[in-house]
mmCIF file of the N, C-alpha and C atoms, coordinates in Angstrom:
data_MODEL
# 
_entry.id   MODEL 
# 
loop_
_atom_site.group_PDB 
_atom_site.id 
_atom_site.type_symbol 
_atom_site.label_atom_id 
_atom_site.label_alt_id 
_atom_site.label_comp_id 
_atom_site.label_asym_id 
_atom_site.label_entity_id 
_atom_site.label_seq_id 
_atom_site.pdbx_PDB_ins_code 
_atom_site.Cartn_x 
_atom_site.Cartn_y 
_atom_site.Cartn_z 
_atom_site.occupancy 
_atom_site.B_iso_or_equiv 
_atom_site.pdbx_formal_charge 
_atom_site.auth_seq_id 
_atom_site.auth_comp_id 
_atom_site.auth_asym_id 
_atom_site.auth_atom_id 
_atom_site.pdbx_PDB_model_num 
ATOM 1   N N  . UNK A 1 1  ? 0.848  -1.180 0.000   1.00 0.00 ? 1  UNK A N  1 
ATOM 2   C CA . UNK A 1 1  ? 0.000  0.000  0.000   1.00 0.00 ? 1  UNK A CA 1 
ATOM 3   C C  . UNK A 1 1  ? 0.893  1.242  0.000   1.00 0.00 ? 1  UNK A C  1 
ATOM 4   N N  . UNK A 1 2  ? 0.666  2.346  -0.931  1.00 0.00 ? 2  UNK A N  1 
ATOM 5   C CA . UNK A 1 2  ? 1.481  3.425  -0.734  1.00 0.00 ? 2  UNK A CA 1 
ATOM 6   C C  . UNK A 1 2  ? 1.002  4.048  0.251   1.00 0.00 ? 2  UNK A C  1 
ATOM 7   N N  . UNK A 1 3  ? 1.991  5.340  0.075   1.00 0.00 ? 3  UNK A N  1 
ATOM 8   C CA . UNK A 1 3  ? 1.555  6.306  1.521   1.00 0.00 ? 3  UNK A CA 1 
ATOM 9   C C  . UNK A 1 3  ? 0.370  7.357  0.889   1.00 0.00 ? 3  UNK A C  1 
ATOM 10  N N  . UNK A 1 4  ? 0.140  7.464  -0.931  1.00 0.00 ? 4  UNK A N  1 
ATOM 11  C CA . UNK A 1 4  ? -0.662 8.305  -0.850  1.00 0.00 ? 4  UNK A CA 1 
ATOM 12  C C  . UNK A 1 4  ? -2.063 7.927  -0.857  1.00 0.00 ? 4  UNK A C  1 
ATOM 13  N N  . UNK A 1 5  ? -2.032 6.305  -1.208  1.00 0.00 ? 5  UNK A N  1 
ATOM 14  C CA . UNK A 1 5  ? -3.316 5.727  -0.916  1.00 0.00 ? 5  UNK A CA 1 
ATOM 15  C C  . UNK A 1 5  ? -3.691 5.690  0.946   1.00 0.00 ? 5  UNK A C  1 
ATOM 16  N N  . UNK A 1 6  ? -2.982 5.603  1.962   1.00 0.00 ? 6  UNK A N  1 
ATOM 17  C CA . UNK A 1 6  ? -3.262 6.347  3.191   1.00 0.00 ? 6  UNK A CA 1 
ATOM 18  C C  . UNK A 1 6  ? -3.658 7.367  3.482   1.00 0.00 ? 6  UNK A C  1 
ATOM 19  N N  . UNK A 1 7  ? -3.088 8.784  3.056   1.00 0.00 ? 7  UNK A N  1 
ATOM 20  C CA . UNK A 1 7  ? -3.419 9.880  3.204   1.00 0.00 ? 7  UNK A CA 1 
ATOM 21  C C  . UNK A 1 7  ? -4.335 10.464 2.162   1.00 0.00 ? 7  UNK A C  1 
ATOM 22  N N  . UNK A 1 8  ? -5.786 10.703 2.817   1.00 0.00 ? 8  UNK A N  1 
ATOM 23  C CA . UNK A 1 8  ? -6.609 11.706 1.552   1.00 0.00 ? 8  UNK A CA 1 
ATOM 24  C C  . UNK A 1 8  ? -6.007 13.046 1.244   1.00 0.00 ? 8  UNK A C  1 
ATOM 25  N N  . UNK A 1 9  ? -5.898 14.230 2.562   1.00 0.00 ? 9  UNK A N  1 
ATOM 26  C CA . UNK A 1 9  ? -5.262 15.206 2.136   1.00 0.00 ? 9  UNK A CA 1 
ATOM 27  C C  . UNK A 1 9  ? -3.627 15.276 2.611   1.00 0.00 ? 9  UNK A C  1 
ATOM 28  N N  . UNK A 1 10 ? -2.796 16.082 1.712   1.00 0.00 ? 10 UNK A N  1 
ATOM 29  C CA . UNK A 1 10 ? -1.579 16.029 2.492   1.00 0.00 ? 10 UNK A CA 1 
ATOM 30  C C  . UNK A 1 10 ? -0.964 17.617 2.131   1.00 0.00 ? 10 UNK A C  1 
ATOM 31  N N  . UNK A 1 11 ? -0.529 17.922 3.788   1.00 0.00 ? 11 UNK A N  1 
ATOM 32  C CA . UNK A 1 11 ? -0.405 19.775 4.175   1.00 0.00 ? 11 UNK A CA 1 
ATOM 33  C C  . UNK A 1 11 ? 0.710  19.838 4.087   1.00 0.00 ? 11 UNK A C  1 
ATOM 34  N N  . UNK A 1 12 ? 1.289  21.016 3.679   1.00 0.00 ? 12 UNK A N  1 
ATOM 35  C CA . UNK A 1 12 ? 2.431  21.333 3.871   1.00 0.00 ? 12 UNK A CA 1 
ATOM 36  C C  . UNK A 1 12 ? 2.246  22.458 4.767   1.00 0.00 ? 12 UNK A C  1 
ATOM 37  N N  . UNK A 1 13 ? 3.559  23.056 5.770   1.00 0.00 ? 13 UNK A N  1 
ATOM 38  C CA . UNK A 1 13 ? 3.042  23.871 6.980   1.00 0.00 ? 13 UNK A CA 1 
ATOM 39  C C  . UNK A 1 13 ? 3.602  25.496 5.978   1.00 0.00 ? 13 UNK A C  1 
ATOM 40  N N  . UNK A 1 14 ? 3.365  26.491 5.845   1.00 0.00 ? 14 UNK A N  1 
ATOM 41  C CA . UNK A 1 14 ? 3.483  27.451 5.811   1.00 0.00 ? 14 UNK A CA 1 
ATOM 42  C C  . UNK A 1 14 ? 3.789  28.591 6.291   1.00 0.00 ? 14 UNK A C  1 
ATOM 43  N N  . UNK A 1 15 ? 4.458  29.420 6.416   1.00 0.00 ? 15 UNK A N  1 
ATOM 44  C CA . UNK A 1 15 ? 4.333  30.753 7.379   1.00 0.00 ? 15 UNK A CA 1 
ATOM 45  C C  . UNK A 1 15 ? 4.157  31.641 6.201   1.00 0.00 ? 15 UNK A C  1 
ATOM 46  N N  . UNK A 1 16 ? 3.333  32.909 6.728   1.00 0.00 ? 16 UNK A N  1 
ATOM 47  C CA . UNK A 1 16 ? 2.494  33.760 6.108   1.00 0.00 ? 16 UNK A CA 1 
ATOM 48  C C  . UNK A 1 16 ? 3.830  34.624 5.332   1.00 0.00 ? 16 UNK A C  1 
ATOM 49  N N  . UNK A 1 17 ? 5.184  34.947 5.707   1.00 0.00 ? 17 UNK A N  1 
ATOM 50  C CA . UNK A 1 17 ? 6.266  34.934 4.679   1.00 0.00 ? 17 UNK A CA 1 
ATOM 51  C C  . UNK A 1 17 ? 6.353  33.634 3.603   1.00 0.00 ? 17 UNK A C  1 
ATOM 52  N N  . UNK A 1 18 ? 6.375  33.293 3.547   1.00 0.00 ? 18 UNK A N  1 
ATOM 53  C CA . UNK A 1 18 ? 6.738  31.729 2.686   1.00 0.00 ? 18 UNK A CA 1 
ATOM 54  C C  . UNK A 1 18 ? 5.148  32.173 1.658   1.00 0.00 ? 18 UNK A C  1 
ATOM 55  N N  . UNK A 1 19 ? 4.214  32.466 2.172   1.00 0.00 ? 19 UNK A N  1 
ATOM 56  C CA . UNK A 1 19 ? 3.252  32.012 1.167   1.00 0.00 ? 19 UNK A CA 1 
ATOM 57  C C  . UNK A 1 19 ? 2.967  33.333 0.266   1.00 0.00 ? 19 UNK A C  1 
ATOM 58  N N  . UNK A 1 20 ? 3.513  34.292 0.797   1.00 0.00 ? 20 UNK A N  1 
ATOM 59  C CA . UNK A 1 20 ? 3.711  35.303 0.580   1.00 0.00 ? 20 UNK A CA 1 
ATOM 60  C C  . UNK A 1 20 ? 4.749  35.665 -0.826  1.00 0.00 ? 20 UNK A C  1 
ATOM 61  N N  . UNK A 1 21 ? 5.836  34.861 -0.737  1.00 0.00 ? 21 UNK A N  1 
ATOM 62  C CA . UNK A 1 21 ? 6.926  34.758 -1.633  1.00 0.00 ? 21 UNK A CA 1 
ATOM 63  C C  . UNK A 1 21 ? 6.219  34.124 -2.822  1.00 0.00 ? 21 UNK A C  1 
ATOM 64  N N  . UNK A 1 22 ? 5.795  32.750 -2.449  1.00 0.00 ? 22 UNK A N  1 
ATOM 65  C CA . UNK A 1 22 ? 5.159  31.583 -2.702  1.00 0.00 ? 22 UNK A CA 1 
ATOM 66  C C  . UNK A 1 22 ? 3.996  32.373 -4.156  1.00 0.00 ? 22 UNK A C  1 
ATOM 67  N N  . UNK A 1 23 ? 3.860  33.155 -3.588  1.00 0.00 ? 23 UNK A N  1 
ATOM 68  C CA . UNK A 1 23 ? 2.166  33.840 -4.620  1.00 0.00 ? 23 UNK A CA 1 
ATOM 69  C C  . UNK A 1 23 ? 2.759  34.310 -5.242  1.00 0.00 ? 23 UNK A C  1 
ATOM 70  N N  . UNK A 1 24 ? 4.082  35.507 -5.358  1.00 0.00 ? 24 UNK A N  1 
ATOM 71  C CA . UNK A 1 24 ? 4.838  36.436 -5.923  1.00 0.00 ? 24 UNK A CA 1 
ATOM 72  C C  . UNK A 1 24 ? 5.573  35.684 -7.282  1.00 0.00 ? 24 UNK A C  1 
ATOM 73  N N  . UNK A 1 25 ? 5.499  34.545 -6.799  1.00 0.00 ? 25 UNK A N  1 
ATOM 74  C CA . UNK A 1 25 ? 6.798  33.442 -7.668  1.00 0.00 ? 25 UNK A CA 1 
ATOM 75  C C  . UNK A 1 25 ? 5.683  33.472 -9.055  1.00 0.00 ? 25 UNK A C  1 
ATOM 76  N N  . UNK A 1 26 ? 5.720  33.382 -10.027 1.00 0.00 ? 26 UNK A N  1 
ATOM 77  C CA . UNK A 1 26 ? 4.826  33.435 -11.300 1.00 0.00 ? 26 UNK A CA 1 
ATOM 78  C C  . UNK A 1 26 ? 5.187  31.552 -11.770 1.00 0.00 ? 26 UNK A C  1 
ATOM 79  N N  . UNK A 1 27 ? 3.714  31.016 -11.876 1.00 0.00 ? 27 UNK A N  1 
ATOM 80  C CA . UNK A 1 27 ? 4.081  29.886 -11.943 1.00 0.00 ? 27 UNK A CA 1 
ATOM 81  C C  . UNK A 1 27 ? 4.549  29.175 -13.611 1.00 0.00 ? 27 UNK A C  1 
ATOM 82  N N  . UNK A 1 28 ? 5.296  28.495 -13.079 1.00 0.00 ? 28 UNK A N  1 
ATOM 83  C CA . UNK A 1 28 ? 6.015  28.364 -14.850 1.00 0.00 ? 28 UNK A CA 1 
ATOM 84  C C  . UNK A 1 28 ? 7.259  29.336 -15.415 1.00 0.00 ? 28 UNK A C  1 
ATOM 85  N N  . UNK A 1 29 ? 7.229  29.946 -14.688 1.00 0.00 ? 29 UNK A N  1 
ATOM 86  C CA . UNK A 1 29 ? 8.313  31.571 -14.860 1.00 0.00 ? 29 UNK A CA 1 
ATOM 87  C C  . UNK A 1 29 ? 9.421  30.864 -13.924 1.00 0.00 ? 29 UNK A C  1 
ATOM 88  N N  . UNK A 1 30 ? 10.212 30.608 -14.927 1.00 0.00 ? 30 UNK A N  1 
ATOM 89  C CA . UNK A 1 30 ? 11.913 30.766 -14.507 1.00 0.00 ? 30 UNK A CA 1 
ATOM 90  C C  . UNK A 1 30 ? 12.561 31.938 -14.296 1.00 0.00 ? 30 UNK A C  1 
ATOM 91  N N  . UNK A 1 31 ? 13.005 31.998 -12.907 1.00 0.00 ? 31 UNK A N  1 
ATOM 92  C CA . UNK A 1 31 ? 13.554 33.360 -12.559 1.00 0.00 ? 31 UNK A CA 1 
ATOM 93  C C  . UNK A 1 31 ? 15.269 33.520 -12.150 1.00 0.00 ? 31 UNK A C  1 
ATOM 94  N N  . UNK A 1 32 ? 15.655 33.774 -12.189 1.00 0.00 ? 32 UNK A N  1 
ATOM 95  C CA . UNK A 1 32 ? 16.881 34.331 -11.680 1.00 0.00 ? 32 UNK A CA 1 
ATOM 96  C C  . UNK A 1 32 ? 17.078 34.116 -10.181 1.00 0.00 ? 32 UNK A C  1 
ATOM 97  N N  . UNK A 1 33 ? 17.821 33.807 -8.690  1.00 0.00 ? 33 UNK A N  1 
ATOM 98  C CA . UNK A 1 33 ? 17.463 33.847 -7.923  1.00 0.00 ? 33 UNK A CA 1 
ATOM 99  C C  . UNK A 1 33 ? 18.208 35.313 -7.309  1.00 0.00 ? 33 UNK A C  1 
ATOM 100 N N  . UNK A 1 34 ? 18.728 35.974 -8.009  1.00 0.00 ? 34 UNK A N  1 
ATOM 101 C CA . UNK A 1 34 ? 19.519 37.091 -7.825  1.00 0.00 ? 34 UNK A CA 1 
ATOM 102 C C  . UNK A 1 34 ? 18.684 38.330 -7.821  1.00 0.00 ? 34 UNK A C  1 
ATOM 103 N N  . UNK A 1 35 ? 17.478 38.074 -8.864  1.00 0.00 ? 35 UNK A N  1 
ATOM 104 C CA . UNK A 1 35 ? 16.315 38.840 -9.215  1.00 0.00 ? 35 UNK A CA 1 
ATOM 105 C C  . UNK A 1 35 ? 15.644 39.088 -7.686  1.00 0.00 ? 35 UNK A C  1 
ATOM 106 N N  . UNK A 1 36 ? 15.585 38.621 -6.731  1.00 0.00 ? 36 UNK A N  1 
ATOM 107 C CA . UNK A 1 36 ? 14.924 38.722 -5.312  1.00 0.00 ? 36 UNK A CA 1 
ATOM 108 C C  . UNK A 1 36 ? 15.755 39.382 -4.056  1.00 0.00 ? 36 UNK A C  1 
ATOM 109 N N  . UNK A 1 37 ? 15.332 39.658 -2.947  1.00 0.00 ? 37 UNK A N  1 
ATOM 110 C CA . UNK A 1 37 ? 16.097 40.528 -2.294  1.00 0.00 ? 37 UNK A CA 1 
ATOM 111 C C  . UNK A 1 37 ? 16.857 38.927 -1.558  1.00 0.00 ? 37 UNK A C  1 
ATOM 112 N N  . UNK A 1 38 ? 17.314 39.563 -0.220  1.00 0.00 ? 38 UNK A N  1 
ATOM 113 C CA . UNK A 1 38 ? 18.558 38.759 0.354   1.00 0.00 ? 38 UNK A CA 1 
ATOM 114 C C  . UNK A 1 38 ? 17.317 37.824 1.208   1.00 0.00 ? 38 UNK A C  1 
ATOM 115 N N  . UNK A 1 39 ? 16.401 38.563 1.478   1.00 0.00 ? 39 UNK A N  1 
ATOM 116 C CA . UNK A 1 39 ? 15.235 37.677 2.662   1.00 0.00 ? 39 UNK A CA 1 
ATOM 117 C C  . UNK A 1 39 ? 14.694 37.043 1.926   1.00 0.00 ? 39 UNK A C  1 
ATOM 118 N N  . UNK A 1 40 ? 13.882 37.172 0.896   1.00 0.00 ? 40 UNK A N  1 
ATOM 119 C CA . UNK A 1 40 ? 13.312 36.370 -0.288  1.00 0.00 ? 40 UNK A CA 1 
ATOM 120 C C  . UNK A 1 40 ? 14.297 35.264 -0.760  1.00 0.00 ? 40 UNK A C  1 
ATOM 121 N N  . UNK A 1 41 ? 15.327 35.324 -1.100  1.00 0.00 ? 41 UNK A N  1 
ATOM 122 C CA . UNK A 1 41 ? 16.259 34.256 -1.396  1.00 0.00 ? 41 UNK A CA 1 
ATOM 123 C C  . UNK A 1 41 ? 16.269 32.843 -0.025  1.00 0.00 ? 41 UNK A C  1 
ATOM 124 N N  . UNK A 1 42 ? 16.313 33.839 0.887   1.00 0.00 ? 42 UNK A N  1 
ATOM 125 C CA . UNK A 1 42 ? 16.469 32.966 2.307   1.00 0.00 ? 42 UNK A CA 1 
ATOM 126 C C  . UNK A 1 42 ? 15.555 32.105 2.206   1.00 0.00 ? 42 UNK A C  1 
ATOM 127 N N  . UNK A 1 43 ? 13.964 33.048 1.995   1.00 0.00 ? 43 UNK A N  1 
ATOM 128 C CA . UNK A 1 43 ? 12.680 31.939 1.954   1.00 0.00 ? 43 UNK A CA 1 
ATOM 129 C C  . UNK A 1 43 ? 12.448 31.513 1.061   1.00 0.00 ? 43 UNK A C  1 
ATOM 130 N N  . UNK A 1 44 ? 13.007 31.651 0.249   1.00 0.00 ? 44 UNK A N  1 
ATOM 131 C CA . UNK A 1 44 ? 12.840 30.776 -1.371  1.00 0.00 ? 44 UNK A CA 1 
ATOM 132 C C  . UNK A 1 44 ? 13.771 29.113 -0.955  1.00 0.00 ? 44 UNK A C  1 
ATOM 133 N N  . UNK A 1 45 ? 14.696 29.403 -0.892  1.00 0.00 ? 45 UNK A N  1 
ATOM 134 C CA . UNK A 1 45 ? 15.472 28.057 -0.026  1.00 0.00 ? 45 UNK A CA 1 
ATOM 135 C C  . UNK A 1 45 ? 14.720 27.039 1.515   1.00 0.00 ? 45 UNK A C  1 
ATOM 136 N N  . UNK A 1 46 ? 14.256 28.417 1.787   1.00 0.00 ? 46 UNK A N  1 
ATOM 137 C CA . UNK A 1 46 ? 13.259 27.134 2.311   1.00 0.00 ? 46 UNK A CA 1 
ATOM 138 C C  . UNK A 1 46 ? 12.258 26.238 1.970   1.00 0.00 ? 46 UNK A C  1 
ATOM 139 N N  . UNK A 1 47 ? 11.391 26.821 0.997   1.00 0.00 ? 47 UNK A N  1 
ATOM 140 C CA . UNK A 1 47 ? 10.482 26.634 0.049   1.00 0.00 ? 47 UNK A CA 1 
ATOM 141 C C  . UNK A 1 47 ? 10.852 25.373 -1.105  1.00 0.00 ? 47 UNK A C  1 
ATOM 142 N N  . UNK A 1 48 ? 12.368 25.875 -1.326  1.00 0.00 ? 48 UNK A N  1 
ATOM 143 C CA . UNK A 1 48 ? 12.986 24.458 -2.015  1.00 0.00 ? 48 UNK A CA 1 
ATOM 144 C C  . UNK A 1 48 ? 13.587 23.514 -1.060  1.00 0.00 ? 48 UNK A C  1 
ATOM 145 N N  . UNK A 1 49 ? 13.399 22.931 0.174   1.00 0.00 ? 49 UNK A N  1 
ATOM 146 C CA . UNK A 1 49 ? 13.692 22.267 0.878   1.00 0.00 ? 49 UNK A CA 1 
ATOM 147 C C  . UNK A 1 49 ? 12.008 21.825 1.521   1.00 0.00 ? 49 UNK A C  1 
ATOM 148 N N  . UNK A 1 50 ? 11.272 22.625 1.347   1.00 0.00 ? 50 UNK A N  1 
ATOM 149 C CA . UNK A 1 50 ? 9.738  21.637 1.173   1.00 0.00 ? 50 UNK A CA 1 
ATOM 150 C C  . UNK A 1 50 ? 9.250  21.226 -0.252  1.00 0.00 ? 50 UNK A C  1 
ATOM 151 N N  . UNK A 1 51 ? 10.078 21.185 -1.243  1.00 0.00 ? 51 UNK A N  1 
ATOM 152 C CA . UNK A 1 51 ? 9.786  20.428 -2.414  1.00 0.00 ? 51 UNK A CA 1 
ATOM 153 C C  . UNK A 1 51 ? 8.344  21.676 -3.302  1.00 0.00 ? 51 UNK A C  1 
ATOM 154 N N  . UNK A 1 52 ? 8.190  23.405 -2.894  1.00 0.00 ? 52 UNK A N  1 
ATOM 155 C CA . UNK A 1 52 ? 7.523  23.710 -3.500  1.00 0.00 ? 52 UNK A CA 1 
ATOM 156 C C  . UNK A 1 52 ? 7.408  24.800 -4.536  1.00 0.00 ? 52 UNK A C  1 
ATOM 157 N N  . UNK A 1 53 ? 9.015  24.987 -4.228  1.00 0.00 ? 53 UNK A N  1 
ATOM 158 C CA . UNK A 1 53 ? 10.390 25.722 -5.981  1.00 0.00 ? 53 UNK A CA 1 
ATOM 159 C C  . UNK A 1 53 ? 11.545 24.921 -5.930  1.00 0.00 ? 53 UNK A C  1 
ATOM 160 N N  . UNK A 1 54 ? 11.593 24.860 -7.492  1.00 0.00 ? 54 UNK A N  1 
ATOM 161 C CA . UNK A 1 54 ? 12.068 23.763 -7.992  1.00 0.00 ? 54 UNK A CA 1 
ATOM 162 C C  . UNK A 1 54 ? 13.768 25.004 -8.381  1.00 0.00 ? 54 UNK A C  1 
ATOM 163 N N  . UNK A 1 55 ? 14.811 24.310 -7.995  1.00 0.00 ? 55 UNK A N  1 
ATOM 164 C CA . UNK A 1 55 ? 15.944 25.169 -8.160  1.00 0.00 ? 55 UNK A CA 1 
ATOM 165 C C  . UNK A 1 55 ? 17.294 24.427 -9.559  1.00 0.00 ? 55 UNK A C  1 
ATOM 166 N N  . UNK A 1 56 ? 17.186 25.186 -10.471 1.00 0.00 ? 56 UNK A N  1 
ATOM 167 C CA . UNK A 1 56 ? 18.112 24.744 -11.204 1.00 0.00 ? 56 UNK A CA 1 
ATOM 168 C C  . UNK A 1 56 ? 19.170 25.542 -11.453 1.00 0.00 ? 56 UNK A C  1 
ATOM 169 N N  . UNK A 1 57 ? 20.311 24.856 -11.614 1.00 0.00 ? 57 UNK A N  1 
ATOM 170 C CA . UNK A 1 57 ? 21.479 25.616 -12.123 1.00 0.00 ? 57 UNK A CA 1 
ATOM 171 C C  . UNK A 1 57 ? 22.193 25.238 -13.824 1.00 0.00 ? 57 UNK A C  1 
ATOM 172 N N  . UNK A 1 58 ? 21.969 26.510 -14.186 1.00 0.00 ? 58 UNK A N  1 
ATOM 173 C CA . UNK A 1 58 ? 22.285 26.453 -15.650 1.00 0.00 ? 58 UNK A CA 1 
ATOM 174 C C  . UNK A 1 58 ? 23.296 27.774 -16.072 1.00 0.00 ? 58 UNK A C  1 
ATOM 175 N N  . UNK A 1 59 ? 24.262 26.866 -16.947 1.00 0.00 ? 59 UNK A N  1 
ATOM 176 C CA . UNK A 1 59 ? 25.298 27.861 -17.040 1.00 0.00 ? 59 UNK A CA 1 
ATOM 177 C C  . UNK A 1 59 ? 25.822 29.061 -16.418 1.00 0.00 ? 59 UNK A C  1 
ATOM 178 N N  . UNK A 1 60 ? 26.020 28.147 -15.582 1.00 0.00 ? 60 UNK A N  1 
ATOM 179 C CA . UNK A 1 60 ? 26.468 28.986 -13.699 1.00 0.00 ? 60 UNK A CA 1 
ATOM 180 C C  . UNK A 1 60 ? 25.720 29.999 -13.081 1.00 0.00 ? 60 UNK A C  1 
ATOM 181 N N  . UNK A 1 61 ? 24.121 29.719 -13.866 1.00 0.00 ? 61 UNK A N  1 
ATOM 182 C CA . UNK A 1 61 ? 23.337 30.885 -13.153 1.00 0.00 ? 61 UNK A CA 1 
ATOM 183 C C  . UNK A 1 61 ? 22.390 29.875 -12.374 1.00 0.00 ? 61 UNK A C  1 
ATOM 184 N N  . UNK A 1 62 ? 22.059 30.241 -10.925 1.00 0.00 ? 62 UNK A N  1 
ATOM 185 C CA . UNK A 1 62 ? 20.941 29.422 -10.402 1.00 0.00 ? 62 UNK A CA 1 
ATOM 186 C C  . UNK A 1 62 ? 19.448 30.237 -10.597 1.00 0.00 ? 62 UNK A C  1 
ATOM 187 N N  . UNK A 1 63 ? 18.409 29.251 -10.862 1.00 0.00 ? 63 UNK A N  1 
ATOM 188 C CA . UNK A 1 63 ? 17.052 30.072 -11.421 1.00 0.00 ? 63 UNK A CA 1 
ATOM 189 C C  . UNK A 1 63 ? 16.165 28.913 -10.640 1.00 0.00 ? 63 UNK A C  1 
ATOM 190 N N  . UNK A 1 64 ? 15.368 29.745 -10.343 1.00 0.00 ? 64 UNK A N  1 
ATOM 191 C CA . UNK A 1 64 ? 14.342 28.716 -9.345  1.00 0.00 ? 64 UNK A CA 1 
ATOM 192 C C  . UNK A 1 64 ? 13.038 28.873 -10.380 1.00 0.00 ? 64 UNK A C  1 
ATOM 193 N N  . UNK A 1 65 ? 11.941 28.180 -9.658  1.00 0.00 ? 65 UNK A N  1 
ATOM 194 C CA . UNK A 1 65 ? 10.652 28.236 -10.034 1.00 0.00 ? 65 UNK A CA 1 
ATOM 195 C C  . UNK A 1 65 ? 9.681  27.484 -9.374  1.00 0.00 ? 65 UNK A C  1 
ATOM 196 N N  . UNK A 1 66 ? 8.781  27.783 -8.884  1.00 0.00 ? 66 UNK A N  1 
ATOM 197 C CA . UNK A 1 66 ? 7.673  27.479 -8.324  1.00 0.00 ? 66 UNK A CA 1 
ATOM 198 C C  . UNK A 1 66 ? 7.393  26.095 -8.893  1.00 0.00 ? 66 UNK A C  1 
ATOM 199 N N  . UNK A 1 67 ? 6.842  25.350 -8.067  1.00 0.00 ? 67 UNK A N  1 
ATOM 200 C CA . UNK A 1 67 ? 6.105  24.017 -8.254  1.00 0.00 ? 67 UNK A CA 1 
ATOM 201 C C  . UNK A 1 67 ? 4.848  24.011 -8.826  1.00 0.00 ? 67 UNK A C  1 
ATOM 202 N N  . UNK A 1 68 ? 3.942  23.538 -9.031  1.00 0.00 ? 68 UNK A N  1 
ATOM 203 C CA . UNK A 1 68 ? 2.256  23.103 -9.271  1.00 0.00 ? 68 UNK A CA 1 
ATOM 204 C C  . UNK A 1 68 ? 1.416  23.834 -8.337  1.00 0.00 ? 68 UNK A C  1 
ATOM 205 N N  . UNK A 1 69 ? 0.407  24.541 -8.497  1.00 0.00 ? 69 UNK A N  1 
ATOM 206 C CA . UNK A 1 69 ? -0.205 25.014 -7.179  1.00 0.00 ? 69 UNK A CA 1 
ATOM 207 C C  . UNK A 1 69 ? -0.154 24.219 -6.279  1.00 0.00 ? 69 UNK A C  1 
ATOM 208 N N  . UNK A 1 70 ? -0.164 24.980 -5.045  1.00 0.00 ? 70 UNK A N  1 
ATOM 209 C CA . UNK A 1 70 ? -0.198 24.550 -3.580  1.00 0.00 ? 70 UNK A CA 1 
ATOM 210 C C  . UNK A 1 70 ? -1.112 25.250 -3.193  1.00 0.00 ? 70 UNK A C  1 
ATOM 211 N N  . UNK A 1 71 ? -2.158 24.545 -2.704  1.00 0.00 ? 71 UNK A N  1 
ATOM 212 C CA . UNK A 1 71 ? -3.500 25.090 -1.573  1.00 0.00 ? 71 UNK A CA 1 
ATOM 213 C C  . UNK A 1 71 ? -3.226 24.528 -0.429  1.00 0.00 ? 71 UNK A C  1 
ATOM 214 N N  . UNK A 1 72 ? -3.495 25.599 0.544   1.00 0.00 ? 72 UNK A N  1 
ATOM 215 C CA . UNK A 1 72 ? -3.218 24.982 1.747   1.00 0.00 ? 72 UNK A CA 1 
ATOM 216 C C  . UNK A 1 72 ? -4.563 24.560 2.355   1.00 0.00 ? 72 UNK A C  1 
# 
């Protein structure tokens, strides 16, 4: 049995910064992570350590991007 056939809904926890960033991020829009201030970067890294911006590095530039909507 998987774990998502166990769980009907599944939360991720939020703080009202994070979701905040989170809305700002344009979904599908590859961004720059340089493009954001120094606090935004901070919570963007957190955000990619809950699996909900996706962070790539391409030709030595790192560019993040938002995941699939997230409803909380």
């Amino acid at each position: 049995m998987k774990i998502n056939e166990l769980l009907q809904t599944f939360t991720i926890a939020l703080s009202n910064e994070e979701s905040e960033v989170l809305n700002q991020m344009s979904k599908g829009v590859v961004t720059p992570i340089h493009a954001y201030t120094e606090r935004e970067q901070f919570v963007i890294e957190s955000l990619i350590r809950k699996a909900l911006v996706s962070k790539v590095v391409k030709n030595g530039r790192t560019l993040v991007m938002a995941n699939e909507t997230y409803k909380p």
